[in-house]
TORRO-431222 format. One record per residue: x, y, z of N, C-alpha, C, CB in turn. Coordinates in steps of 0.001 Angstrom, whole numbers. Glycine has a CB too. Example, Ala and Ser with C-alpha at 12.3 -4.5 7.8 and 13.67 -1.06 7.14 Angstrom:
REM residues 2
+---------+---------+---------+---------+---------+---------+---------+---------+---------+---------+---------+---------+
:    n_c1 :    n_c2 :    n_c3 :   ca_c1 :   ca_c2 :   ca_c3 :    c_c1 :    c_c2 :    c_c3 :   cb_c1 :   cb_c2 :   cb_c3 :
+---------+---------+---------+---------+---------+---------+---------+---------+---------+---------+---------+---------+
:   13190 :   -5690 :    7800 :   12300 :   -4500 :    7800 :   13200 :   -3300 :    7800 :   11308 :   -4473 :    9046 :
:   12850 :   -2250 :    7080 :   13670 :   -1060 :    7140 :   12900 :      30 :    7870 :   14084 :    -598 :    5725 :
+---------+---------+---------+---------+---------+---------+---------+---------+---------+---------+---------+---------+
END
This chain:
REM residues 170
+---------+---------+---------+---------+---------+---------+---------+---------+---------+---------+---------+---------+
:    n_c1 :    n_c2 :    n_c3 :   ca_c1 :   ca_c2 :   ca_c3 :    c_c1 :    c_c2 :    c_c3 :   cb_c1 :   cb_c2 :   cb_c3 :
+---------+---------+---------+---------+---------+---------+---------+---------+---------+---------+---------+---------+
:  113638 :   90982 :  122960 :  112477 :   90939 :  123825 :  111381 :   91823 :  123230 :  112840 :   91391 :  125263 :
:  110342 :   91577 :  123281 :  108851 :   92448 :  122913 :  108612 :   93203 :  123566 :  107640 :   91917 :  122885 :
:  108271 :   94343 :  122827 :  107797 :   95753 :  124073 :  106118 :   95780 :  123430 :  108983 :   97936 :  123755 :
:  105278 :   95719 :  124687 :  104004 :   95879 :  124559 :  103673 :   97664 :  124751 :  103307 :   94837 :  125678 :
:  103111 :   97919 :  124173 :  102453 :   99488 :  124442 :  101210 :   99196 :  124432 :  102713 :  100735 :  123351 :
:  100628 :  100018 :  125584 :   99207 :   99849 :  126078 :   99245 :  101017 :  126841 :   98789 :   98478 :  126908 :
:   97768 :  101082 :  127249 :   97387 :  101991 :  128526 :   97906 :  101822 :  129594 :   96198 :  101976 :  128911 :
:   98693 :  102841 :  130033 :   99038 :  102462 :  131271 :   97578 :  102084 :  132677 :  100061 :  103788 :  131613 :
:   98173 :  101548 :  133352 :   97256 :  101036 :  134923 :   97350 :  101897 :  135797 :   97735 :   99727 :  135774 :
:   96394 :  102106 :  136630 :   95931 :  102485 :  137650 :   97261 :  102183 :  138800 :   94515 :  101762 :  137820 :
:   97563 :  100816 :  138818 :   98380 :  100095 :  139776 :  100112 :  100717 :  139454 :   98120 :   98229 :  139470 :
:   99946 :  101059 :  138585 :  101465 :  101315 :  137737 :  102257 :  103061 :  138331 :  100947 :  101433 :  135507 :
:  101297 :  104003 :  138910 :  101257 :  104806 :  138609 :  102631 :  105304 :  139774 :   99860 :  105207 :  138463 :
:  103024 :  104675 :  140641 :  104166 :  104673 :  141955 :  105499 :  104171 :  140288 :  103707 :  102813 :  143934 :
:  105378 :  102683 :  139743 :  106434 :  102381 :  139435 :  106618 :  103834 :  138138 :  106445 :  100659 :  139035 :
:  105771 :  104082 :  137426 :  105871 :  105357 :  136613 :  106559 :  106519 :  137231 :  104546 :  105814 :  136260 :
:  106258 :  106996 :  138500 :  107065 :  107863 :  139107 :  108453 :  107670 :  139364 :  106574 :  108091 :  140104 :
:  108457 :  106577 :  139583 :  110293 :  106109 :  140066 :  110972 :  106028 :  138558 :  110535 :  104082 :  141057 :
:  110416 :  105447 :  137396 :  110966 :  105485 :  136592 :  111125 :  107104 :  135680 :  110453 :  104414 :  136114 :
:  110735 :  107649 :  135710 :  110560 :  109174 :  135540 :  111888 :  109822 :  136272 :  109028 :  109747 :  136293 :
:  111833 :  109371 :  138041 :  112987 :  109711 :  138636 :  114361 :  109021 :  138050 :  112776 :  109407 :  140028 :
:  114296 :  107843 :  138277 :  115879 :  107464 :  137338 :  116002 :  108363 :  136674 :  116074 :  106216 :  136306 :
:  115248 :  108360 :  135219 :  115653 :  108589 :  133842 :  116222 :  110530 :  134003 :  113996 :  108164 :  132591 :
:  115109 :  111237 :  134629 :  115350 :  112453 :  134979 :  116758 :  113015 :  135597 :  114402 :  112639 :  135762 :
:  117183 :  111802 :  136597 :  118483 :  112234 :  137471 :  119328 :  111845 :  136698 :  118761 :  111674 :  138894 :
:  119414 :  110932 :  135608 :  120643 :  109929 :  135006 :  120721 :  110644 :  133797 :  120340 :  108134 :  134761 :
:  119345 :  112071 :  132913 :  119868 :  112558 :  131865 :  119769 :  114045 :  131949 :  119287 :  111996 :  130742 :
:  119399 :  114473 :  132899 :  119631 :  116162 :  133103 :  120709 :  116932 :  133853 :  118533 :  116678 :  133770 :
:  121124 :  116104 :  134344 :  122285 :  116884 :  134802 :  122948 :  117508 :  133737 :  123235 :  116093 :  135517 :
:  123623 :  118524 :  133386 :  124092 :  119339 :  132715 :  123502 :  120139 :  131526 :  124931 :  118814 :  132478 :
:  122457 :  119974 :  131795 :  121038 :  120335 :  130821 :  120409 :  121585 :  132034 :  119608 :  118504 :  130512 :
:  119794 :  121151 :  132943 :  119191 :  121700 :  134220 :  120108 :  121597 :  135580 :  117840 :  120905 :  134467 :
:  120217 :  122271 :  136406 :  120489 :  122105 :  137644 :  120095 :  121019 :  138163 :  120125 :  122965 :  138276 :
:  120444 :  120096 :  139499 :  119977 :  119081 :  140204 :  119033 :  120092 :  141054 :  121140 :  118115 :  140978 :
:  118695 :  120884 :  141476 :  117652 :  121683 :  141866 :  116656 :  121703 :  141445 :  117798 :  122607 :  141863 :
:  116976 :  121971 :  140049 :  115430 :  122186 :  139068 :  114731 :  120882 :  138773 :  115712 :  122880 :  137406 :
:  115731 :  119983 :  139031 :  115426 :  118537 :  138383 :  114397 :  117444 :  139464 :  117133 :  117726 :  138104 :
:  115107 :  117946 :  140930 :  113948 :  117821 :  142143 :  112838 :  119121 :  142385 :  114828 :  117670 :  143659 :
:  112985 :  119555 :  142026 :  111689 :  120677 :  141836 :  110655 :  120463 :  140849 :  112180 :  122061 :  141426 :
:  111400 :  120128 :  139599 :  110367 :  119821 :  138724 :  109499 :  118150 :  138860 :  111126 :  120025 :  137301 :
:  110043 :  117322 :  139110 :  110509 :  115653 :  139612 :  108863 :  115651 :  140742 :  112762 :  115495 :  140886 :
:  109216 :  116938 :  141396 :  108155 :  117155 :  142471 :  106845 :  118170 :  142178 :  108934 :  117731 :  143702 :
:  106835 :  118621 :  141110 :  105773 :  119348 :  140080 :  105039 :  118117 :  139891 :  106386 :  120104 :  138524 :
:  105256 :  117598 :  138961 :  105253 :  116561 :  137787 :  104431 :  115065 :  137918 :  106797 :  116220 :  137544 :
:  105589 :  114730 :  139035 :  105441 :  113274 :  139121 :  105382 :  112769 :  140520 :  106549 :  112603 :  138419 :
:  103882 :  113053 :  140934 :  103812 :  112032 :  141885 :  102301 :  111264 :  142047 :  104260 :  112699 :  143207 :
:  102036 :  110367 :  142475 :  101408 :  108814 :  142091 :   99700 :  109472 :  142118 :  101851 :  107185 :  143645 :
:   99552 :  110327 :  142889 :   97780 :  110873 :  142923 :   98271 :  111904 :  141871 :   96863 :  111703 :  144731 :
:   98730 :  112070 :  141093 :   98678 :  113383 :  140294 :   98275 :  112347 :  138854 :  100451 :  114544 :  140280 :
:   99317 :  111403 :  138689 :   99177 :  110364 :  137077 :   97865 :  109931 :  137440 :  100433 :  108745 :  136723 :
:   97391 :  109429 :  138623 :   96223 :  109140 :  138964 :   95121 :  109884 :  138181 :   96172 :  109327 :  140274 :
:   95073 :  111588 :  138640 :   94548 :  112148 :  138564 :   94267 :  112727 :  136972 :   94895 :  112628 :  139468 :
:   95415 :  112454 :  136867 :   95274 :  113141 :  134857 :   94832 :  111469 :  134226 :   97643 :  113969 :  133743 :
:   95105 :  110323 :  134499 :   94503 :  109219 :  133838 :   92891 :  109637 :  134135 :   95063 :  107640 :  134486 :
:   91956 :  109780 :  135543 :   90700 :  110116 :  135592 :   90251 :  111316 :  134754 :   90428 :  110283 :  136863 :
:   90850 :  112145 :  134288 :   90602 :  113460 :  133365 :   90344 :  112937 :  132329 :   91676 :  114500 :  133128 :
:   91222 :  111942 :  131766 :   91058 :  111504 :  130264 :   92088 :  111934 :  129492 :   89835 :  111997 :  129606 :
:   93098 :  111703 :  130425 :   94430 :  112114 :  129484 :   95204 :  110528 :  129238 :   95698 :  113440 :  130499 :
:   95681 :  110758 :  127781 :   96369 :  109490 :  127717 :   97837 :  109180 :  128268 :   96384 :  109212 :  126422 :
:   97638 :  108515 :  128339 :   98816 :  107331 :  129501 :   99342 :  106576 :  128567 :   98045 :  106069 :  130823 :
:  100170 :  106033 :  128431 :  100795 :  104898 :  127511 :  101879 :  104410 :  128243 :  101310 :  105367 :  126052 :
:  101814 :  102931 :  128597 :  103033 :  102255 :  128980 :  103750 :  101421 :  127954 :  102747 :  101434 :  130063 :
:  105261 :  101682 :  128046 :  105881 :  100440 :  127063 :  106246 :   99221 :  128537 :  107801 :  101134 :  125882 :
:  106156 :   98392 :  127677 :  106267 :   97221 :  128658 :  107234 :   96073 :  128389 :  104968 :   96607 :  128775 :
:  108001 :   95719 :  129108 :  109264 :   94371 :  128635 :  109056 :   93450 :  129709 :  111191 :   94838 :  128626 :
:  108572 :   92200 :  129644 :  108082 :   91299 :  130025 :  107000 :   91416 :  131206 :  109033 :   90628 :  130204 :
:  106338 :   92472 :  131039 :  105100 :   92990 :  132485 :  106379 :   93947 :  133051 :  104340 :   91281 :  134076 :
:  106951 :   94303 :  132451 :  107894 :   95987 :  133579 :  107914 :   96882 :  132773 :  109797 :   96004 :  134182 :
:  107692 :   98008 :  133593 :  107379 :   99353 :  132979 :  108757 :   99978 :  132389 :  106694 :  100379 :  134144 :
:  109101 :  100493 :  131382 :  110604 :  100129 :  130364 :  110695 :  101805 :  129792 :  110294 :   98569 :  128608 :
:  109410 :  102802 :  130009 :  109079 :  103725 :  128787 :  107363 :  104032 :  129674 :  109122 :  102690 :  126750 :
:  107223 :  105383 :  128950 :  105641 :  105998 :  128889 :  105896 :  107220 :  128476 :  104708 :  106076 :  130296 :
:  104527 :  107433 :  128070 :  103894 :  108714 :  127395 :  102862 :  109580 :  127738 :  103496 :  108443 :  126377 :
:  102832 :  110457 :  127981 :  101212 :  110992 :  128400 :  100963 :  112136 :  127232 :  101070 :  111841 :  130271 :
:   99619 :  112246 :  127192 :   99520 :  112990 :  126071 :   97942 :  113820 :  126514 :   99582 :  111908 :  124558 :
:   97932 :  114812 :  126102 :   96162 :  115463 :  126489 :   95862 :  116501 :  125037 :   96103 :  116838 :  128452 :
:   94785 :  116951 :  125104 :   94095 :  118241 :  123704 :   94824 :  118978 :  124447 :   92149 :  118871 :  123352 :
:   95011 :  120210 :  123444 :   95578 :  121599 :  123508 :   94605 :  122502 :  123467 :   96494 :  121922 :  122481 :
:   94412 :  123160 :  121795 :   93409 :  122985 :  121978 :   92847 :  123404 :  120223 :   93009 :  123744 :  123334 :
:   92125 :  123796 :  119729 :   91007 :  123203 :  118811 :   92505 :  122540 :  117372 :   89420 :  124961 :  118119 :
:   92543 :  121411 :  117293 :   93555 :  120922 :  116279 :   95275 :  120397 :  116702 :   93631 :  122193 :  115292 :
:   95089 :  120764 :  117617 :   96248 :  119886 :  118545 :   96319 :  119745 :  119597 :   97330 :  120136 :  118561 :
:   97480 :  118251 :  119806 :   97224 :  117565 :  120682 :   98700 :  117490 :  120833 :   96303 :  116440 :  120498 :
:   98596 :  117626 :  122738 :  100043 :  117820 :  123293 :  100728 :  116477 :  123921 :   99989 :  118963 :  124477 :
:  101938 :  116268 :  123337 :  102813 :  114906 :  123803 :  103362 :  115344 :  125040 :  104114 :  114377 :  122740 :
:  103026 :  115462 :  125913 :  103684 :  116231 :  127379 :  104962 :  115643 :  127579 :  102776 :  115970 :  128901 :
:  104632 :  114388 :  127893 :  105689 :  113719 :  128566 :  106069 :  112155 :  127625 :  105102 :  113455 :  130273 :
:  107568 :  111894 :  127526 :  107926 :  110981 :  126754 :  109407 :  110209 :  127148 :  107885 :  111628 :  125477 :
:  109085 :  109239 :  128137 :  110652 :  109247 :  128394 :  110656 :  107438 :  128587 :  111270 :  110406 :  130088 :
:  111720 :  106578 :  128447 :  112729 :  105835 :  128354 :  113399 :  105098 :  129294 :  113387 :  106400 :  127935 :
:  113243 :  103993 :  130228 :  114329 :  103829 :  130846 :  115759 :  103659 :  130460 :  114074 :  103068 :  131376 :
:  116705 :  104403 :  130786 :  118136 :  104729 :  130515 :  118573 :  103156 :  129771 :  119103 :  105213 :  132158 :
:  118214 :  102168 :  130548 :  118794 :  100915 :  129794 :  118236 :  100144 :  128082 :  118514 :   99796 :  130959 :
:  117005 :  100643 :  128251 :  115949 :  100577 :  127096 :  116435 :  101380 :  126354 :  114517 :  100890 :  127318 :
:  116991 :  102626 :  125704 :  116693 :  103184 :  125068 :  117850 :  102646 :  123686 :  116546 :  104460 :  125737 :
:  117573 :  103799 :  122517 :  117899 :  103847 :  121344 :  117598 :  102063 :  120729 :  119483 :  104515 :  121340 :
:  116278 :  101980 :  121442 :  115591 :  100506 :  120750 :  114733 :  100749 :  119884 :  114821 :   99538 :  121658 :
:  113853 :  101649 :  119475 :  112653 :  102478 :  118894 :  111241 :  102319 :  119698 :  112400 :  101994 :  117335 :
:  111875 :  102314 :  121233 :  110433 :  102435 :  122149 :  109604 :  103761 :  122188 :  110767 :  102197 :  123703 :
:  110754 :  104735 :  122290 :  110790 :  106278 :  122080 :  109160 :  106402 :  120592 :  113015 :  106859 :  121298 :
:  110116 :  105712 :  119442 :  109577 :  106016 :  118689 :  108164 :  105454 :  118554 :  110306 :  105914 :  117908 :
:  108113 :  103968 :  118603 :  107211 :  103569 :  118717 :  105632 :  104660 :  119821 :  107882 :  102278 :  119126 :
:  106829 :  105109 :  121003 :  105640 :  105447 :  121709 :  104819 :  106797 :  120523 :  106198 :  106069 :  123525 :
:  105603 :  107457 :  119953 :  105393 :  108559 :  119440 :  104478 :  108610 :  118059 :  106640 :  109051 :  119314 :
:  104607 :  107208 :  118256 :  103911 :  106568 :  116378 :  102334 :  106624 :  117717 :  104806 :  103905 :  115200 :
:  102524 :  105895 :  118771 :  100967 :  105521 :  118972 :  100242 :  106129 :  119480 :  100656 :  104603 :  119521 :
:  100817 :  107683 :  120011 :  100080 :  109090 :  120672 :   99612 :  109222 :  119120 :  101236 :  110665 :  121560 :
:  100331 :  110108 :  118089 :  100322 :  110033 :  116972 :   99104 :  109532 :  116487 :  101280 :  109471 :  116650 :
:   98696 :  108481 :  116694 :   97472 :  107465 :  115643 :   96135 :  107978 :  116759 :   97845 :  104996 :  115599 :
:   96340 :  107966 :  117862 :   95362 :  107956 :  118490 :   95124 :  109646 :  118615 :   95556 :  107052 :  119745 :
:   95991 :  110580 :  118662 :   95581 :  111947 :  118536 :   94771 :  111818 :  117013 :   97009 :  113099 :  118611 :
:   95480 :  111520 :  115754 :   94670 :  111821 :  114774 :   93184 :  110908 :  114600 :   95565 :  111718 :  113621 :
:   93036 :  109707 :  114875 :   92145 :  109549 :  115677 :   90834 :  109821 :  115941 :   92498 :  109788 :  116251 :
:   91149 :  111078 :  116532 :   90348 :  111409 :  117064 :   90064 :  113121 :  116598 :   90668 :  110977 :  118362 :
:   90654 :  113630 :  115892 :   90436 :  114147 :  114818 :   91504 :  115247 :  114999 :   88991 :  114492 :  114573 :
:   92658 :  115162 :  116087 :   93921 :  116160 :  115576 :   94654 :  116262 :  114547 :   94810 :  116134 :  116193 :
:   95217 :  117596 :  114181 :   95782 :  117480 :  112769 :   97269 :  118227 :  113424 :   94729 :  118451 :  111266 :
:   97384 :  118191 :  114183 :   98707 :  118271 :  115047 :   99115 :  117880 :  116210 :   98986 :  119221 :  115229 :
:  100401 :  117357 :  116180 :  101486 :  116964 :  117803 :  101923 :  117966 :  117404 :  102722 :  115534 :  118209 :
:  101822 :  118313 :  119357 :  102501 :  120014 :  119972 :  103479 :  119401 :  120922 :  101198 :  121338 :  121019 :
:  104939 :  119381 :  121389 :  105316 :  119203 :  122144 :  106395 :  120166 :  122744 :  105432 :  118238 :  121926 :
:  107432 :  120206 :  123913 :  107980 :  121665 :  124250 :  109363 :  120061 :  124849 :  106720 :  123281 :  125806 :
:  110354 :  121006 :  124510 :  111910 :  120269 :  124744 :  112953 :  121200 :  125259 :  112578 :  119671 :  123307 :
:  113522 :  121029 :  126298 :  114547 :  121919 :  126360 :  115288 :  122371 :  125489 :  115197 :  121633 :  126979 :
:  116231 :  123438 :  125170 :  117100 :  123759 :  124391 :  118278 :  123068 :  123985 :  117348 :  124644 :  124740 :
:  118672 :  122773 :  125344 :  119997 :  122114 :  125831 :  119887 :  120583 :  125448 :  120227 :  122303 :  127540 :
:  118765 :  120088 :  125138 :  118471 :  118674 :  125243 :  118583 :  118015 :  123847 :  117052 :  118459 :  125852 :
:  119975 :  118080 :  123278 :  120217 :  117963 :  122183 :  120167 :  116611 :  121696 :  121211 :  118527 :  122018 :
:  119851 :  114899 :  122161 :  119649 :  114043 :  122396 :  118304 :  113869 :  121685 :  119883 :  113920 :  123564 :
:  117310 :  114618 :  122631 :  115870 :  114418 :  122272 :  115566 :  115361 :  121061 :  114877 :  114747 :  123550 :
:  116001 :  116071 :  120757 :  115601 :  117431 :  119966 :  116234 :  116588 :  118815 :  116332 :  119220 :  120444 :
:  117112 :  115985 :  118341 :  117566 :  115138 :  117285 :  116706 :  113932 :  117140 :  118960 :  114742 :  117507 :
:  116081 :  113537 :  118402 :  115273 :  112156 :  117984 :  114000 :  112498 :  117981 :  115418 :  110877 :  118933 :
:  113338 :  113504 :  117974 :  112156 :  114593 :  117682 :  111921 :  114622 :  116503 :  112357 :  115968 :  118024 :
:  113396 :  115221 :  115935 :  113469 :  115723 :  113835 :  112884 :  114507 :  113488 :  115417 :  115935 :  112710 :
:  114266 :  113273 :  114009 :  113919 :  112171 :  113057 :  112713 :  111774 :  112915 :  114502 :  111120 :  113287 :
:  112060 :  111884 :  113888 :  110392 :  111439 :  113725 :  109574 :  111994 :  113098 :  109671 :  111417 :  114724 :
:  109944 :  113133 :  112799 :  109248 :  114108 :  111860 :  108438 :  115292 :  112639 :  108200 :  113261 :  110926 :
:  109227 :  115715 :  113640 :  108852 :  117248 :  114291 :  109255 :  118120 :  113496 :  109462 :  117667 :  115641 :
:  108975 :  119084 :  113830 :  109995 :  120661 :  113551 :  109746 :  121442 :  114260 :  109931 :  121515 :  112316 :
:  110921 :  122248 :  114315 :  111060 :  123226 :  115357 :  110329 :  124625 :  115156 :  112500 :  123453 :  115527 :
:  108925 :  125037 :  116152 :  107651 :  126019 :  115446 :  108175 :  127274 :  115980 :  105823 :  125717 :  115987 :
:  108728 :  126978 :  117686 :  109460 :  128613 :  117915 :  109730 :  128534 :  119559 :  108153 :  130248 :  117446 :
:  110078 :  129229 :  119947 :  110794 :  129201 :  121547 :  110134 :  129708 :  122416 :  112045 :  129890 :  121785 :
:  110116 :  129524 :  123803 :  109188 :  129631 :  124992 :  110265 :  130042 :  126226 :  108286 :  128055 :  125288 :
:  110266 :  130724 :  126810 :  111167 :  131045 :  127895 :  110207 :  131312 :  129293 :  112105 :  132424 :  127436 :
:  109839 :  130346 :  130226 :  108648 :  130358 :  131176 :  109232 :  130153 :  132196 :  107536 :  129444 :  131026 :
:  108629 :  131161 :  133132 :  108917 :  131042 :  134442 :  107521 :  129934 :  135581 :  109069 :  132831 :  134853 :
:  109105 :  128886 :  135881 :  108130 :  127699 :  136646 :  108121 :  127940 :  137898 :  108554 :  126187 :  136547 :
:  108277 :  129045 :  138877 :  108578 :  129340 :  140218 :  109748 :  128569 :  140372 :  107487 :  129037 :  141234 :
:  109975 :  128874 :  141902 :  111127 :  128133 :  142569 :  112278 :  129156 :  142198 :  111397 :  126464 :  141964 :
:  112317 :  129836 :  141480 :  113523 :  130517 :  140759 :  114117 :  130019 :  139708 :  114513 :  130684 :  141503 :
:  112933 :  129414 :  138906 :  113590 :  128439 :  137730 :  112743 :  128913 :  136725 :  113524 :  126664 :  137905 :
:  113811 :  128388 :  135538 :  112780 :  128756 :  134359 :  112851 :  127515 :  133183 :  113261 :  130393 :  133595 :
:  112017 :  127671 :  132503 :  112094 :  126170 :  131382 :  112587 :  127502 :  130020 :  109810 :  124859 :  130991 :
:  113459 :  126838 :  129306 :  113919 :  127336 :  128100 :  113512 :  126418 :  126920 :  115388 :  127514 :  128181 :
:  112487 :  126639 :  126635 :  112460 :  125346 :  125034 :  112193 :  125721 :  123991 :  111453 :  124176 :  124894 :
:  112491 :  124882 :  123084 :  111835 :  124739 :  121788 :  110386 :  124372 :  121899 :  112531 :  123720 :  120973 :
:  109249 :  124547 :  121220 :  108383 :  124121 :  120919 :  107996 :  123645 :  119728 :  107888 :  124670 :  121248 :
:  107620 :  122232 :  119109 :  108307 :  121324 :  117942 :  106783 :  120413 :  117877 :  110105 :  120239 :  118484 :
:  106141 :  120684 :  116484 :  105123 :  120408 :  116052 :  105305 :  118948 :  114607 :  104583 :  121943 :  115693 :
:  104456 :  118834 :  114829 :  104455 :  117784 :  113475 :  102536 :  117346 :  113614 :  105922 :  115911 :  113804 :
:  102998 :  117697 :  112138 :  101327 :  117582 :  111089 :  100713 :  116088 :  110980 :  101616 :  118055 :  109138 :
:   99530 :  116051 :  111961 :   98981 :  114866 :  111608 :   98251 :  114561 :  110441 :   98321 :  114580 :  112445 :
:   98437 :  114073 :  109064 :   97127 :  114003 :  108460 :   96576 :  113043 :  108155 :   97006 :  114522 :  107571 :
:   94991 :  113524 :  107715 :   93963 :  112953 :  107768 :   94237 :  111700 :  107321 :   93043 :  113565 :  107200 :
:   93568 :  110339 :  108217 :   94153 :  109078 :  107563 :   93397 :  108863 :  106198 :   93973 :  107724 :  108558 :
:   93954 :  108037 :  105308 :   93377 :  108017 :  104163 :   92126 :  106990 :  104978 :   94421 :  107453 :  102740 :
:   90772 :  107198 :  103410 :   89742 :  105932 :  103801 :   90539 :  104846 :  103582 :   88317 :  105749 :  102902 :
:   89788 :  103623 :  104309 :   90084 :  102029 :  103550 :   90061 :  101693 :  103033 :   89933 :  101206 :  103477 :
+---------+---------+---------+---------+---------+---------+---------+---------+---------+---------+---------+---------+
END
């Protein structure tokens, strides 16, 4: 089947949340608490918030399998020379197809683009899954972050960069 990547919709932004929830409850458990996972679930992702960062001018990216939302990406500036992949996730049944990757090729083109010369992104520690399919794409690991998100929780990550460069001329 064909996976379309595009901008995500306006209309999309409820099924984006639910799919966020699957994927979140079906791969963190034993990574994060089920606490942290509805705490953060409720930070993160809800339908006037994607709303709200699509009106900012942050990028959105939907993967798509026959008009259903399968995968997305959001991505925003950091700041002077990089550009942050925030969010990157998969529906559980989709994955290890190269949607992941694909999405990561097309933040990627469109950060440099526009004239970044780096993807900044932050991964749990524990999240040994993604942190392996990060390398392969050509991240590396820049150095560690230990942040307190309220609630009584904290995020432990890696923070994992990869060098955009300049596209050649035509």
């Amino acid at each position: 089947m064909t996976i379309e990547v595009a901008p995500l919709r306006l209309d999309e932004a409820e099924a984006l949340v639910e799919l966020a929830g699957r994927v979140w409850r079906a791969h963190y458990p034993g990574i994060i608490s089920p606490e942290q996972i509805e705490y953060m679930l409720g930070q993160r992702y809800k339908p006037g918030l994607v709303r709200q960062l699509l009106a900012r001018g942050d990028l959105w990216l939907a993967a798509r399998a026959a008009g259903t939302l399968v995968g997305f990406a959001h991505g925003h500036t950091l700041e002077a020379g990089d550009y942050k992949l925030d969010k990157l996730y998969v529906d559980t049944g989709w994955q290890r197809r190269g949607i992941g990757g694909t999405l990561i090729a097309e933040v990627a083109r469109r950060a440099r683009e526009h004239g970044f010369s780096r993807l900044v992104l932050r991964v749990n520690r524990q999240n040994r899954q993604a942190i392996e399919a990060y390398l392969k794409h050509g991240f590396t690991v820049a150095t560690l972050i230990v942040e307190d998100i309220g609630g009584g929780f904290v995020m432990d990550d890696y923070v994992l960069c990869m060098d955009l460069p300049a596209a050649m001329p035509g």
